[in-house]
HTML snippet that shows the backbone in 3Dmol.js (N, CA, C, O; Angstrom):
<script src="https://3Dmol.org/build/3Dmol-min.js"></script>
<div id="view" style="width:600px;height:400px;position:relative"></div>
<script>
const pdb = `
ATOM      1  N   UNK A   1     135.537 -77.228 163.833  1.00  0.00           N
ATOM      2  CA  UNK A   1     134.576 -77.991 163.063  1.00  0.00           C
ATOM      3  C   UNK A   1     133.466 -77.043 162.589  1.00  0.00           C
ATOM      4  O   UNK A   1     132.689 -76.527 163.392  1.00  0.00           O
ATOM      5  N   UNK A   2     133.420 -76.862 161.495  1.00  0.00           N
ATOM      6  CA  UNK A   2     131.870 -76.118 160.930  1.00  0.00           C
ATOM      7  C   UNK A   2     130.798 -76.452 160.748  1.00  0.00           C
ATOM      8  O   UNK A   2     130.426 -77.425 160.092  1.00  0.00           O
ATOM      9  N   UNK A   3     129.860 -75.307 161.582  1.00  0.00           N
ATOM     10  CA  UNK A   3     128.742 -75.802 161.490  1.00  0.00           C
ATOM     11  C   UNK A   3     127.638 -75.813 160.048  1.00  0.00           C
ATOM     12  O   UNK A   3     128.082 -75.666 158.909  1.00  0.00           O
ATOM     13  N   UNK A   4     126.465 -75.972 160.288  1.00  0.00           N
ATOM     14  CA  UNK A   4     125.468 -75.962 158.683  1.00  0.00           C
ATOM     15  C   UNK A   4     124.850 -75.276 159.073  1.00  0.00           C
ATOM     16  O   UNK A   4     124.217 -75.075 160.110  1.00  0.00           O
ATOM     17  N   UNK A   5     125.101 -74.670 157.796  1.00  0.00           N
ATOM     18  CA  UNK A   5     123.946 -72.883 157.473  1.00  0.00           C
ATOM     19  C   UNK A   5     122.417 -73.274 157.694  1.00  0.00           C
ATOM     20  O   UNK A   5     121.911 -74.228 157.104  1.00  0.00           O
ATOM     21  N   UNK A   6     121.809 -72.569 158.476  1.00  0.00           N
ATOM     22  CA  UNK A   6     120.670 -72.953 158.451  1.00  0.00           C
ATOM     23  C   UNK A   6     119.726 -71.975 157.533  1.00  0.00           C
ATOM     24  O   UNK A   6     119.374 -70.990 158.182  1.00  0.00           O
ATOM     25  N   UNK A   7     119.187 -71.995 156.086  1.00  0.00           N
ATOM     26  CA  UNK A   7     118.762 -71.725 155.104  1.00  0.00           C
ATOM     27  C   UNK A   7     117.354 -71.719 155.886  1.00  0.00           C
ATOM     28  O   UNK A   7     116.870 -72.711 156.431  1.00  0.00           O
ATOM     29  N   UNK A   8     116.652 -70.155 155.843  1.00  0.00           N
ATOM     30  CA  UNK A   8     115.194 -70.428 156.134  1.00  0.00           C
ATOM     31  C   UNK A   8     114.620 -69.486 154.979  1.00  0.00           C
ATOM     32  O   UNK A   8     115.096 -68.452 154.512  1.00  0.00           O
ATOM     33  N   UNK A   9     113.249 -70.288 154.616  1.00  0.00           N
ATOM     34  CA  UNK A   9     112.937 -69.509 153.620  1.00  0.00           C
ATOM     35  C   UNK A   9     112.068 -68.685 153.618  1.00  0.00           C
ATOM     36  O   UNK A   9     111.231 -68.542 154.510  1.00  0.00           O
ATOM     37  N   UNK A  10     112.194 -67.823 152.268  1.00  0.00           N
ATOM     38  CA  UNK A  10     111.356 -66.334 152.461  1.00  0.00           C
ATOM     39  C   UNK A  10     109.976 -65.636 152.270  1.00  0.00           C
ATOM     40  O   UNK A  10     109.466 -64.530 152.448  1.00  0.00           O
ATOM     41  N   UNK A  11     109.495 -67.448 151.599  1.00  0.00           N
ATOM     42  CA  UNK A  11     108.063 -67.682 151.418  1.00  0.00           C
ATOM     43  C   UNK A  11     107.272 -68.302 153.010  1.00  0.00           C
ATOM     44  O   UNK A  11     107.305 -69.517 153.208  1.00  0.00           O
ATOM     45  N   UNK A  12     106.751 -67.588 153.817  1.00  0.00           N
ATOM     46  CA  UNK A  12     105.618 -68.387 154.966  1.00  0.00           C
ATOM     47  C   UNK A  12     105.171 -69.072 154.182  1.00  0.00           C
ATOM     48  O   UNK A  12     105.026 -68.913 152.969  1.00  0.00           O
ATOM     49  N   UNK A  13     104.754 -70.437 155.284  1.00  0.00           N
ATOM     50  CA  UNK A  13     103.905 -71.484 154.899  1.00  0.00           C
ATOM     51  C   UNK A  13     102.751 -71.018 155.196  1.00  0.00           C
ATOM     52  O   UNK A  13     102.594 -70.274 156.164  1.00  0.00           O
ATOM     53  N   UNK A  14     101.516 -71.490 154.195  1.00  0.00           N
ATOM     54  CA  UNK A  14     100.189 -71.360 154.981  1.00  0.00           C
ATOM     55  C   UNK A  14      99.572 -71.997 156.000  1.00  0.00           C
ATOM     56  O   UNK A  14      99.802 -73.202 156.102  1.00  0.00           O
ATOM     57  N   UNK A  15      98.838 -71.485 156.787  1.00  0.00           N
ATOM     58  CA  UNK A  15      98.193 -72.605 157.707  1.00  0.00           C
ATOM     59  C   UNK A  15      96.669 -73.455 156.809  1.00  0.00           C
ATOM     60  O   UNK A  15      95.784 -72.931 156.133  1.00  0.00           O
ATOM     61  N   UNK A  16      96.858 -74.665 157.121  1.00  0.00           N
ATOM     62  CA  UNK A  16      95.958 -75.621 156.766  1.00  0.00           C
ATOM     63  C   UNK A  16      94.694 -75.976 157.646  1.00  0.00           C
ATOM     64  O   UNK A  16      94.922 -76.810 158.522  1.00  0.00           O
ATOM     65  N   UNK A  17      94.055 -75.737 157.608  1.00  0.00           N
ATOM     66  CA  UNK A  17      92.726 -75.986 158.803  1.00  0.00           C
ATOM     67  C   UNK A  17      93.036 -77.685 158.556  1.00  0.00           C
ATOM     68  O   UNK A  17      93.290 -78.466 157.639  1.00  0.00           O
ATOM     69  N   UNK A  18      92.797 -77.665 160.245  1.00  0.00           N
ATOM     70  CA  UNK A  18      92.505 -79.129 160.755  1.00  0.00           C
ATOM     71  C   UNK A  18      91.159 -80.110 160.106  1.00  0.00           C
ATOM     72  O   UNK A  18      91.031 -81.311 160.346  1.00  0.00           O
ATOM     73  N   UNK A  19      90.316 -79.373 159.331  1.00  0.00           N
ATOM     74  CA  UNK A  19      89.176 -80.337 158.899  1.00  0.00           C
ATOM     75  C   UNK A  19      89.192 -79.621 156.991  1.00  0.00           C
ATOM     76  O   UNK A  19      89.217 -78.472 156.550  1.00  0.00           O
ATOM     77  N   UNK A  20      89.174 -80.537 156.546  1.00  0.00           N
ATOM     78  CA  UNK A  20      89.680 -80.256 154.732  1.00  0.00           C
ATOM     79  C   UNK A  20      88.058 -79.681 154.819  1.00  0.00           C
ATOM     80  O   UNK A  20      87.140 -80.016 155.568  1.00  0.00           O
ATOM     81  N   UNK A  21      88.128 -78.580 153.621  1.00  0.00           N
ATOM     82  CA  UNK A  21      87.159 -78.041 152.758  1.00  0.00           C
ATOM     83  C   UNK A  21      86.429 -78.756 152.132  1.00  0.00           C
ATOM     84  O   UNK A  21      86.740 -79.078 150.985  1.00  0.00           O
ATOM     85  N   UNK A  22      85.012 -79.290 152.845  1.00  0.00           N
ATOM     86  CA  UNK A  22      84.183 -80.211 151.849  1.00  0.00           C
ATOM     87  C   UNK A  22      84.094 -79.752 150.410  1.00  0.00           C
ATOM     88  O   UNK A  22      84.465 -80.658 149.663  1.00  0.00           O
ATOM     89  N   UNK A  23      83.829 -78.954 149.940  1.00  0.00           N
ATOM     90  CA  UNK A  23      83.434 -78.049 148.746  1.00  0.00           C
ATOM     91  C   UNK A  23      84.251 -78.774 147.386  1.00  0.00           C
ATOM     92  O   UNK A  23      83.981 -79.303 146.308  1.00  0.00           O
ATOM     93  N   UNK A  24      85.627 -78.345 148.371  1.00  0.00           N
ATOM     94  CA  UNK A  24      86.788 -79.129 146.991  1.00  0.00           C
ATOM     95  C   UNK A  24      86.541 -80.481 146.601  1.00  0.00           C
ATOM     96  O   UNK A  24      86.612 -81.003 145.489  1.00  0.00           O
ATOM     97  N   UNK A  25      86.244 -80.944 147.691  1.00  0.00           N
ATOM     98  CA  UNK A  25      86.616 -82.224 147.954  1.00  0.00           C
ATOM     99  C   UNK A  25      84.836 -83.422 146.521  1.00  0.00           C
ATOM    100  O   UNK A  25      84.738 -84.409 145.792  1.00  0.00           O
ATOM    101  N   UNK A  26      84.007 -82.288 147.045  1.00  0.00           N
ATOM    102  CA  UNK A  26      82.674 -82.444 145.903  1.00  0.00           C
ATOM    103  C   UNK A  26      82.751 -82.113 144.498  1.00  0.00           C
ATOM    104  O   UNK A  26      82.104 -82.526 143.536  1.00  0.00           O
ATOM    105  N   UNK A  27      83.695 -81.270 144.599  1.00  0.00           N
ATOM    106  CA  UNK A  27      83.738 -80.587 143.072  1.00  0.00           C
ATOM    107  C   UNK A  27      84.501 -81.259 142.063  1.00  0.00           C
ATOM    108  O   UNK A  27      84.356 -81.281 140.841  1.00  0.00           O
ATOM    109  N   UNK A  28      85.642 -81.998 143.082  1.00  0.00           N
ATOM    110  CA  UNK A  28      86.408 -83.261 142.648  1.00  0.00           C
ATOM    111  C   UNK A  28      85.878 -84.333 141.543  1.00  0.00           C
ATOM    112  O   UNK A  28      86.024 -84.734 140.388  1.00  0.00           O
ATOM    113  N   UNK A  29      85.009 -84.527 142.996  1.00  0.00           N
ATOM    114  CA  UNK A  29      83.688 -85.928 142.569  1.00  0.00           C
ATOM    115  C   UNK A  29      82.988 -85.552 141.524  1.00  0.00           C
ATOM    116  O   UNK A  29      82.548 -86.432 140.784  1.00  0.00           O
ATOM    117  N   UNK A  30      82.756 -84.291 141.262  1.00  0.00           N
ATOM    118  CA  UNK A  30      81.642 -84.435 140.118  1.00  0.00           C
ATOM    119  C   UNK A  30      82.295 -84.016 139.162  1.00  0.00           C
ATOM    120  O   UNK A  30      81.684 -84.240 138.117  1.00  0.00           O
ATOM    121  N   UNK A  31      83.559 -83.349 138.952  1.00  0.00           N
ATOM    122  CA  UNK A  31      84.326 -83.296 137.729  1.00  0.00           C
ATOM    123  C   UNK A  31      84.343 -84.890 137.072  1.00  0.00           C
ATOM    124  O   UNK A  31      83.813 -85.289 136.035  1.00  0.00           O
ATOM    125  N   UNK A  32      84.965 -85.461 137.845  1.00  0.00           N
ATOM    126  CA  UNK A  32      85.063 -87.124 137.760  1.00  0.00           C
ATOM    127  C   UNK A  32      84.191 -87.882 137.324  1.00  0.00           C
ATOM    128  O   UNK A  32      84.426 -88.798 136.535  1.00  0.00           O
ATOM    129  N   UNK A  33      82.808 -87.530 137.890  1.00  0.00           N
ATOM    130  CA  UNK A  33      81.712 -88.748 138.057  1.00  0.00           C
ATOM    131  C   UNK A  33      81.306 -88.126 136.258  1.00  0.00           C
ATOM    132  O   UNK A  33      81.434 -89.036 135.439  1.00  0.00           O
ATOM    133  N   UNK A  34      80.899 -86.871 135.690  1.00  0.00           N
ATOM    134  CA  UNK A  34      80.878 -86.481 134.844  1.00  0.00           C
ATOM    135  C   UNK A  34      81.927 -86.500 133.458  1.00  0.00           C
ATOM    136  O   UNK A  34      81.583 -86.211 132.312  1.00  0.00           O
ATOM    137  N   UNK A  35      82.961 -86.821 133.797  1.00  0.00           N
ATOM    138  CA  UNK A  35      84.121 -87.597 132.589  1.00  0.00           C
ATOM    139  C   UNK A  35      84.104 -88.828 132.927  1.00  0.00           C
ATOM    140  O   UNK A  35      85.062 -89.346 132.352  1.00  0.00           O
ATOM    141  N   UNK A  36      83.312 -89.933 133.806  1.00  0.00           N
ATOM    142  CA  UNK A  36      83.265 -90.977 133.471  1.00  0.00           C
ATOM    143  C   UNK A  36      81.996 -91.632 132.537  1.00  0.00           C
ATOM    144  O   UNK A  36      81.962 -92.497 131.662  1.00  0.00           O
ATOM    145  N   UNK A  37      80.840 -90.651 133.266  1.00  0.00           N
ATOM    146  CA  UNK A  37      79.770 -90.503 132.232  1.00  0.00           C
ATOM    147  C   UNK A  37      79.534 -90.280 130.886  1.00  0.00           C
ATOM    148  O   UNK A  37      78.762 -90.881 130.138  1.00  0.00           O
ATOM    149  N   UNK A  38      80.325 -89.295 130.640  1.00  0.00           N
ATOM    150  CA  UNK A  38      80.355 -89.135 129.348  1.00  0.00           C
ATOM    151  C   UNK A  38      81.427 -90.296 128.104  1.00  0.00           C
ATOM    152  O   UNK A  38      81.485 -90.474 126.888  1.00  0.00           O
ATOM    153  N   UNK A  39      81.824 -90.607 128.822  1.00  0.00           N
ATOM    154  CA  UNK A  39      83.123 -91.714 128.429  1.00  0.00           C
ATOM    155  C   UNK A  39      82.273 -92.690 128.144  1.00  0.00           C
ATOM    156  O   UNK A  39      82.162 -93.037 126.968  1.00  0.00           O
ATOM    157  N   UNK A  40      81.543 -93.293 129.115  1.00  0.00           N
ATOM    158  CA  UNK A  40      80.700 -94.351 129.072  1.00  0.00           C
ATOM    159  C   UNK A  40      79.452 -94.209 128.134  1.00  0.00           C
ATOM    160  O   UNK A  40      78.911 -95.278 127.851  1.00  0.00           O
ATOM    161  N   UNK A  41      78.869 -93.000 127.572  1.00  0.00           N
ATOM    162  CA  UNK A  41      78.201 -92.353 127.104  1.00  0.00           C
ATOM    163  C   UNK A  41      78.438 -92.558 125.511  1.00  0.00           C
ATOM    164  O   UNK A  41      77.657 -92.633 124.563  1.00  0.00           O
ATOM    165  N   UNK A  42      79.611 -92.606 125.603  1.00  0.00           N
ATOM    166  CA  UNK A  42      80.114 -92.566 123.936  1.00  0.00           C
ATOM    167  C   UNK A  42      80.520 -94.078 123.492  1.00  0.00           C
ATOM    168  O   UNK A  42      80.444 -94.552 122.358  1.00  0.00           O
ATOM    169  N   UNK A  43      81.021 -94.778 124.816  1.00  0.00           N
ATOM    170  CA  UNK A  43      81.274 -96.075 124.547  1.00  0.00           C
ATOM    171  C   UNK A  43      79.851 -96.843 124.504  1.00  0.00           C
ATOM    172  O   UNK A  43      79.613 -97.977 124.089  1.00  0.00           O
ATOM    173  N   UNK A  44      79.309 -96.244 124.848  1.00  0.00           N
ATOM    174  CA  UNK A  44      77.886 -97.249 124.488  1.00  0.00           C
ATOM    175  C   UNK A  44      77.301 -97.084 123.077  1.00  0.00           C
ATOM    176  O   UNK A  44      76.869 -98.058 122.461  1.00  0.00           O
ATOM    177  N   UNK A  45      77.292 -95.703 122.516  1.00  0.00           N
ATOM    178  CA  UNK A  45      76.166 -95.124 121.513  1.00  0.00           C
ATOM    179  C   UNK A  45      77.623 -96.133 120.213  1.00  0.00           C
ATOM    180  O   UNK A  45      77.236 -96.525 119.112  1.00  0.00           O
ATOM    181  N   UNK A  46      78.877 -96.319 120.587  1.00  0.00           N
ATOM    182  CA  UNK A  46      79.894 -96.990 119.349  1.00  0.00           C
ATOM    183  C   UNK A  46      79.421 -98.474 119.499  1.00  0.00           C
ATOM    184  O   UNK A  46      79.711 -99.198 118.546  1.00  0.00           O
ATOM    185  N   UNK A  47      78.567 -99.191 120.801  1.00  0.00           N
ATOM    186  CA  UNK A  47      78.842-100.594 120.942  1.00  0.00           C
ATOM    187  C   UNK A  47      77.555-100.488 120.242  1.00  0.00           C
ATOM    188  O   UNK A  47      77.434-101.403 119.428  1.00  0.00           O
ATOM    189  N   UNK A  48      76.584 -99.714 120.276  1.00  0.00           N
ATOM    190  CA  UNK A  48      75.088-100.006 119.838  1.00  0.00           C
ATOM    191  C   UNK A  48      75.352 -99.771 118.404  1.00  0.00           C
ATOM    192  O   UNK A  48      74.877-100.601 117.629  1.00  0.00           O
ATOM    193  N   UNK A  49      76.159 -98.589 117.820  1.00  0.00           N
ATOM    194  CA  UNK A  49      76.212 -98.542 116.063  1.00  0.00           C
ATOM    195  C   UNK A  49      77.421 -99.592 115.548  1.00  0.00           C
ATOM    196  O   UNK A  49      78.136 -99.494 114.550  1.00  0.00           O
ATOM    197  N   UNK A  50      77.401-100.264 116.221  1.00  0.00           N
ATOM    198  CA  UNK A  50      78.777-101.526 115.685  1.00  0.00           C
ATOM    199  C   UNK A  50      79.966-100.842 115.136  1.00  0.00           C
ATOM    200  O   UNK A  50      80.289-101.270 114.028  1.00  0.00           O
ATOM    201  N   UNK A  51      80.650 -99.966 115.575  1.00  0.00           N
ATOM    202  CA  UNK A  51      81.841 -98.455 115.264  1.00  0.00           C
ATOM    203  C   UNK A  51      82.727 -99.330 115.996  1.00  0.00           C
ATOM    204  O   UNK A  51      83.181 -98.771 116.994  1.00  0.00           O
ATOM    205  N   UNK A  52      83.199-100.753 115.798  1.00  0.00           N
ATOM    206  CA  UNK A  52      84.815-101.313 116.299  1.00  0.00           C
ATOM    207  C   UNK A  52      85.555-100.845 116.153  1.00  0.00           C
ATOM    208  O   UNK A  52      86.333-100.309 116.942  1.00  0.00           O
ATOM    209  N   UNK A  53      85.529-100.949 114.291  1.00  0.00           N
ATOM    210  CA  UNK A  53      87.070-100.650 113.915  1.00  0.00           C
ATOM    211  C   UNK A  53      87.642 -99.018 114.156  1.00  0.00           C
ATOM    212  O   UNK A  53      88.784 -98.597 113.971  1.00  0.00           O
ATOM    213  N   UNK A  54      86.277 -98.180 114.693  1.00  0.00           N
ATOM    214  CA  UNK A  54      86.720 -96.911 114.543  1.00  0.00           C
ATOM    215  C   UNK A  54      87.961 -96.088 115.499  1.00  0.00           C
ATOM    216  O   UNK A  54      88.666 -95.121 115.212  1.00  0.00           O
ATOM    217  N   UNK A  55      87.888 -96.837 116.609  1.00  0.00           N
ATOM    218  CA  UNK A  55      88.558 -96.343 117.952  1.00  0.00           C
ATOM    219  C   UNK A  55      89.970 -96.316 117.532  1.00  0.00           C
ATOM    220  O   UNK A  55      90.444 -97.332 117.023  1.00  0.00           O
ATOM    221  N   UNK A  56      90.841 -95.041 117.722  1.00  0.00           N
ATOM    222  CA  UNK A  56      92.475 -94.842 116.999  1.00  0.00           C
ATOM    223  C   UNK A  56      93.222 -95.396 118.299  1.00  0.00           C
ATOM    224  O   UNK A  56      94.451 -95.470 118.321  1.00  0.00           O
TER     225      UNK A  56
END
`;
const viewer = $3Dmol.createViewer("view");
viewer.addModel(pdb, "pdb");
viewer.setStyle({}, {cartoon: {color: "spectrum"}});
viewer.zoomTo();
viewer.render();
</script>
């Protein structure tokens, strides 16, 4: 009966620290919080110049 090749690969995994990197985790948030702002930013200045029909 044959056995299965056991394929190991040639890339190491990295180790992951047990507590995530606040840093990323902020830089996230404010990429975000800042493309929702500005989104909202533009949707307001079109609701105040009455620009309906403009949106494609």
């Amino acid at each position: 009966m044959p056995k299965a090749a056991r394929i190991f690969s040639a890339i190491p995994s990295r180790r992951r620290s047990a507590v995530p990197a606040k840093r990323s985790g902020t830089s996230e948030l404010v990429a975000v919080a800042l493309f929702s702002g500005i989104g909202l930013l533009v949707s307001l200045v079109a609701v105040i110049l009455g620009m309906q029909g403009v949106w494609i």
